[in-house]
C-alpha positions in Angstrom: 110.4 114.5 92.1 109.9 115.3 95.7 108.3 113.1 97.9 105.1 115.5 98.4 104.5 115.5 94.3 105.4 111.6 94.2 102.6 111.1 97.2 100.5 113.4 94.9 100.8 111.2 92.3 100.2 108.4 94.1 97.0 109.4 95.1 95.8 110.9 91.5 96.6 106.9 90.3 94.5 105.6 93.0 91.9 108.3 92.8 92.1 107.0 89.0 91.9 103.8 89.5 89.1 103.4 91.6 87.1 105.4 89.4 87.4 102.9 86.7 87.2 99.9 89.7 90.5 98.5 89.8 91.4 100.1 92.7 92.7 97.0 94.7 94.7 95.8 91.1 96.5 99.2 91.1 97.4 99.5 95.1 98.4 95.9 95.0 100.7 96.6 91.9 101.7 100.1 93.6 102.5 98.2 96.9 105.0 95.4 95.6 106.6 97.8 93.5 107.0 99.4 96.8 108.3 96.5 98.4 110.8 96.2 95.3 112.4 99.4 95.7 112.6 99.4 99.8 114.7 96.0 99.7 116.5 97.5 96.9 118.1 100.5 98.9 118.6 98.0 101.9 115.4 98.8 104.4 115.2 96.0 106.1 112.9 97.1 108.9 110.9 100.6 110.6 112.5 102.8 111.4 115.2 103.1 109.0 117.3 106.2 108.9 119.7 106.9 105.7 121.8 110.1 105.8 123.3 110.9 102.3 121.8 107.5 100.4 123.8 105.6 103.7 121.9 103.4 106.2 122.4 104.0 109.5 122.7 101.0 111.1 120.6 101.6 114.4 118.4 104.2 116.0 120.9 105.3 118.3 120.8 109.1 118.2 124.3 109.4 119.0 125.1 107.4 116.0 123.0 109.7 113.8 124.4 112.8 115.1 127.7 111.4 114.3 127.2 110.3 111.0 125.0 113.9 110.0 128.5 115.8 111.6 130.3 113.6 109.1 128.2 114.5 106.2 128.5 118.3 106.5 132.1 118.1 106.9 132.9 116.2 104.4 130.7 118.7 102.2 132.4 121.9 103.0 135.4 120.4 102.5 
């Protein structure tokens, strides 16, 4: 699912939800699943940049530019 169709979805179970008044129920049980699946891939704080399911363990640009080049080669290898 892409993330545009999973944010769709999102919003069709809130949309839901609040039509049948357990809006605050749902987003509560949407956020700490949320919260579950972050911590689970290892986000431990905003920004965090992954490049091919890896972290990246700062902001640094230089860093992300290195790791991308990585990446790529190691795919056309």
């Amino acid at each position: 699912m892409t993330a545009v169709a999973a944010f769709d979805h999102v919003l069709q179970l809130l949309e839901a939800a609040r039509e049948q008044g357990r809006f605050e129920t749902t987003l509560d049980a949407l956020l700490s699943q949320a919260v579950i699946d972050l911590k689970a891939i290892g986000v431990r704080s905003t920004p965090t940049f992954f490049v091919n399911v890896k972290p990246l363990a700062s902001t640094d640009p230089d860093q992300l530019d290195e790791m991308v080049k990585h990446e790529v080669a190691q795919f056309l290898k």
